[in-house]
N, C-alpha and C positions, 0 to 999 in steps of 0.2 A: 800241496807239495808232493811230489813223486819220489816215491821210494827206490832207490841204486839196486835192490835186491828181492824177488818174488820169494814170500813167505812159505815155507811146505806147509801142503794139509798134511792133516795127518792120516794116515794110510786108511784113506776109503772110510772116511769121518766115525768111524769105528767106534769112538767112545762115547757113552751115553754122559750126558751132566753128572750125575750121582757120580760113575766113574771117576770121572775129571774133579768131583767138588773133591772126593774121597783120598784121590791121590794129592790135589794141593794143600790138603789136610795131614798129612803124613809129611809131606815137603815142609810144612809150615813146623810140626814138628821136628823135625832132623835139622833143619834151620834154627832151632833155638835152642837144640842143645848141642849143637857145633858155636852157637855164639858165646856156651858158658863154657864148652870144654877146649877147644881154639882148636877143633880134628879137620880141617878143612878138608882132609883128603873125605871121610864120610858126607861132606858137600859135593865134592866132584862127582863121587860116584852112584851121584844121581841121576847123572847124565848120561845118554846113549855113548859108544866110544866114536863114535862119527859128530855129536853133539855139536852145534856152534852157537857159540858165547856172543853179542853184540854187545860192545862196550864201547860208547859212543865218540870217546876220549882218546879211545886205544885201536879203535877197530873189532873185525871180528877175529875170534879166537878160534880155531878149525881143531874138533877132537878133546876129550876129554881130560887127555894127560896136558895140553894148555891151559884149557879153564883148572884144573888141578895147581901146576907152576902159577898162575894169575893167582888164583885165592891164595894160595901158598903167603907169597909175595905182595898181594896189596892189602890183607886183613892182617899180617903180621905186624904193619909199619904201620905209623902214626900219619891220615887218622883212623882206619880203621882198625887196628886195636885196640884203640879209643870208644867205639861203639858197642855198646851195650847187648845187641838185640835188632832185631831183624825184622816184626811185625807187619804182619799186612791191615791195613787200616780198613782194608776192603777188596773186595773182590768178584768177577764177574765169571761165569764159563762161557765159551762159546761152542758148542759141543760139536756141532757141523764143521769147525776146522780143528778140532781137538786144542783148543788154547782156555788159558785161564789169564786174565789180566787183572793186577793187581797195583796198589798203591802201598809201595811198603816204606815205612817210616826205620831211621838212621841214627838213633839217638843217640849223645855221647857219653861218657859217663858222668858223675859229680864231680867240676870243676871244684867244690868246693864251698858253696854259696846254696847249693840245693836247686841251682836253676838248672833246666830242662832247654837243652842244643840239639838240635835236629835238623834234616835234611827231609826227603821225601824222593821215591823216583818213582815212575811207571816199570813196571814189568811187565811183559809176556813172555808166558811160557810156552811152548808148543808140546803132548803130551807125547809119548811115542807106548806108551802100553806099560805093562810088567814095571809099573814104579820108576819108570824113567823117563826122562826129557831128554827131546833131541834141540832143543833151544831155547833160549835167554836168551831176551835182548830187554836193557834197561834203558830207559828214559830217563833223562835228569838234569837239571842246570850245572854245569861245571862249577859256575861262580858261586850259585847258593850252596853247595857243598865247601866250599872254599874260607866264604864268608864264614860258615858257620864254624868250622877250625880254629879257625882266625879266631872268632870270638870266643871257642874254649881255650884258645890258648890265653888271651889276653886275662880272661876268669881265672882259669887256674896260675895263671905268676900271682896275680893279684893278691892270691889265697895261702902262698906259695906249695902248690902244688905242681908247676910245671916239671914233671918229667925234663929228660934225655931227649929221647923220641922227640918230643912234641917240641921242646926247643931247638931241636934243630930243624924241624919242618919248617917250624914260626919263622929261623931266619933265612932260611933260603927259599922254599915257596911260598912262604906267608906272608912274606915282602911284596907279594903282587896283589893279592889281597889284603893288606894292611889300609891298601890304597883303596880299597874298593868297598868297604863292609861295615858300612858308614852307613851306607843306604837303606841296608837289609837289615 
């Protein structure tokens, strides 16, 4: 499959691994305590102000103060402020383009039952130096995110825990996937 968009190096492959493991190390931490404190703006501003977001769903995001309004707005609403945490399950550097690619798992909170709802997506990150990224792009099945909603939501009425939020997602987007998450 060929890609619509040539990936930047980064600036004259510059960063050594250690570099790069060091920074997604700190990324992974700011990431996990913007998941317990909801600061998404200390998420965006991890990114260069030229930075571009790929969000496979949405498109790309050009600039920091977008990926800022995106996080803003997609981790407020249901499901993601449903999701717990952020964890990379793993992770590779590639230090000759300055990237780190990772598999970061999407879990959602206790429906109620103590069962464990998750997602999963590929990231790379492109490094640009000085604790910043000049890009994300995520990987990820639309419907297995979808499914997986679906299925907290359906847990949590069960428990009767369904939230606001989540009841209305349930009935207007989860109507598409009510249909589908049977499979998965």
């Amino acid at each position: 499959m060929e890609s619509t968009e040539k990936l930047p190096d980064a600036p004259g492959g510059a960063f050594s691994a250690t570099e790069l493991d060091e920074a997604f190390a700190e990324f992974q931490r700011t990431v996990a305590e913007v998941a317990v404190s909801g600061d998404w703006d200390r998420y965006a501003d991890m990114f260069t102000e030229d930075a571009d977001f790929v969000e496979h769903a949405l498109g790309t995001l050009r600039g920091r103060e977008e990926i800022r309004a995106w996080a803003w707005r997609t981790m407020t609403a249901f499901p993601g402020s449903h999701m717990t945490g952020f964890p990379s399950l793993w992770h590779v550097v590639d230090a000759p383009t300055g990237r780190v690619i990772c598999e970061v798992d999407n879990p959602m909170r206790d429906p109620g039952d103590q069962s464990l709802i998750t997602a999963t997506n590929i990231t790379i990150l492109t490094y640009a130096g000085d604790g910043l990224w000049s890009r994300e792009e995520d990987v990820y099945n639309p419907m297995e995110f979808g499914r997986a909603a679906m299925r907290w939501c359906e847990k949590a009425r069960e428990h009767g825990n369904l939230d606001e939020p989540a009841a209305t997602w349930m009935e207007t987007s989860g109507a598409f996937f009510a249909r589908s998450h049977k499979k998965g």
